[in-house]
N, C-alpha and C positions, 0 to 999 in steps of 0.2 A: 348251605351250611351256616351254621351259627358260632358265632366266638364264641366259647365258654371260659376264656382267661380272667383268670381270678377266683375260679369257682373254685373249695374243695369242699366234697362230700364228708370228709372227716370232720368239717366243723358244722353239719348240716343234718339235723335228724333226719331220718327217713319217711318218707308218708306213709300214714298208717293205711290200708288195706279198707276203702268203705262200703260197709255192707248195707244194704238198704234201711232205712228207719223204721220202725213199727207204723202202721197201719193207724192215723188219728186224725187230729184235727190243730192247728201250728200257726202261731201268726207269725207272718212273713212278709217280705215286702218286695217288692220288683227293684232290683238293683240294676239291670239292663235290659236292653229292648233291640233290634234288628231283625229288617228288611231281610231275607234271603230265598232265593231260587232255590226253587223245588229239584230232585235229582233228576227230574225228566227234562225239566227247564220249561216246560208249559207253565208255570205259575210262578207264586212267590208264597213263602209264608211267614209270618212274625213269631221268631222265637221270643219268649220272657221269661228271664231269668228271674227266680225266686230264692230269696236266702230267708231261711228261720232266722226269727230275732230273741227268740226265748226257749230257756228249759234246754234238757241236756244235749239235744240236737242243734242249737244256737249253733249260725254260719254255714252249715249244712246248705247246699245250695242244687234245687229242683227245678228243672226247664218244661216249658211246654210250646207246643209246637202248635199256629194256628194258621190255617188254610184260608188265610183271608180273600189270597187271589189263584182261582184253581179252574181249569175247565171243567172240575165236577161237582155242579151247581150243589148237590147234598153236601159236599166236604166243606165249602163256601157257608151254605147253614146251620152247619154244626159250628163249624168257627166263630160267625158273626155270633150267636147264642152263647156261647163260651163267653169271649168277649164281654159281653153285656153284662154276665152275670162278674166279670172280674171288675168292671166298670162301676156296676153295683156295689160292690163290694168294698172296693176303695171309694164311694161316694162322689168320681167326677162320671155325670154320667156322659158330656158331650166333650171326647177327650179331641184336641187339635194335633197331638203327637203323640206317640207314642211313650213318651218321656214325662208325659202331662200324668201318668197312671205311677212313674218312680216313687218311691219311698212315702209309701201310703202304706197303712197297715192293715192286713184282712187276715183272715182264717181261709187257709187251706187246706181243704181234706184229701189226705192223703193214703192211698192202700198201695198194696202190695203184689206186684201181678209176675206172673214168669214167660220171660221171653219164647215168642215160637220161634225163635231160629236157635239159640243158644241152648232154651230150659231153665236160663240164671233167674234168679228173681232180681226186679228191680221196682222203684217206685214211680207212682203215676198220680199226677191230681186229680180229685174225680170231682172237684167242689170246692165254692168259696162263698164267705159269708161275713156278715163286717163284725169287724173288732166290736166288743162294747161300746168305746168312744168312738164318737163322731173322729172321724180324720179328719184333718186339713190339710192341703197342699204347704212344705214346707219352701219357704223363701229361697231362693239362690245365696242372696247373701247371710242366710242366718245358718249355713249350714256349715260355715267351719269357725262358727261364734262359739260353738258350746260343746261342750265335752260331752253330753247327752247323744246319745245314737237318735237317726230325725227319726225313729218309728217310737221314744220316749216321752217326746217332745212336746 
């Protein structure tokens, strides 16, 4: 159980209901990164978290799930290829952590697929490609110097 003293919903809008985004193309940046075990517990796989940084879906935020450590050497190939191509995309291509890939900006392609358990639609990355500019890894320290969001920067 969680303390929730001090909360009132009266002074607290309500979250709006989010329906998937239209089917395109979005530059985004990796705002988080984590290790976790797979539901069987035979592996591990790297979620990355993706948030739009532009246009009217700005903040919007899109995960993807990669099979980096899996006893099934294809889902492992699919993954590292993934990878590469988000590596690419954000311009480090020999990343030492995961963290090394944050707040880099690329174009993510985005569609729109419908769940086979549910039927709901929801969205899925199917592709990345690099921003016009060249990225750069931004500083640790230069990131709470400037009012500029670091995928402007």
């Amino acid at each position: 159980m969680a303390n929730l003293n001090g909360f009132d919903a009266n002074q607290v809008e309500p979250a709006d209901d989010l329906e998937p985004i239209p089917a395109g193309k979005y530059l985004a940046v990796i705002t988080d990164s984590e290790m976790k075990p797979t539901k069987s517990g035979t592996g591990n796989y790297l979620q990355l978290t993706f948030q739009i940084v532009e246009g009217e879906y700005a903040n919007r935020l899109l995960w993807v799930r990669l099979n980096l450590d899996n006893p099934n050497a294809t889902a492992v190939e699919i993954a590292r290829r993934e990878l590469s191509s988000i590596c690419r995309s954000v311009g480090v291509l020999v990343p030492t952590d995961s963290a090394d890939l944050h707040n880099l900006p690329c174009l993510i392609h985005v569609r729109v697929k419908r769940r086979s358990d549910t039927g709901e639609l929801q969205n899925e990355i199917k592709g990345y490609s690099k921003k016009d500019a060249v990225a750069q890894p931004i500083a640790a320290s230069d990131v709470g110097n400037s009012s500029d969001p670091p995928w402007k920067r």
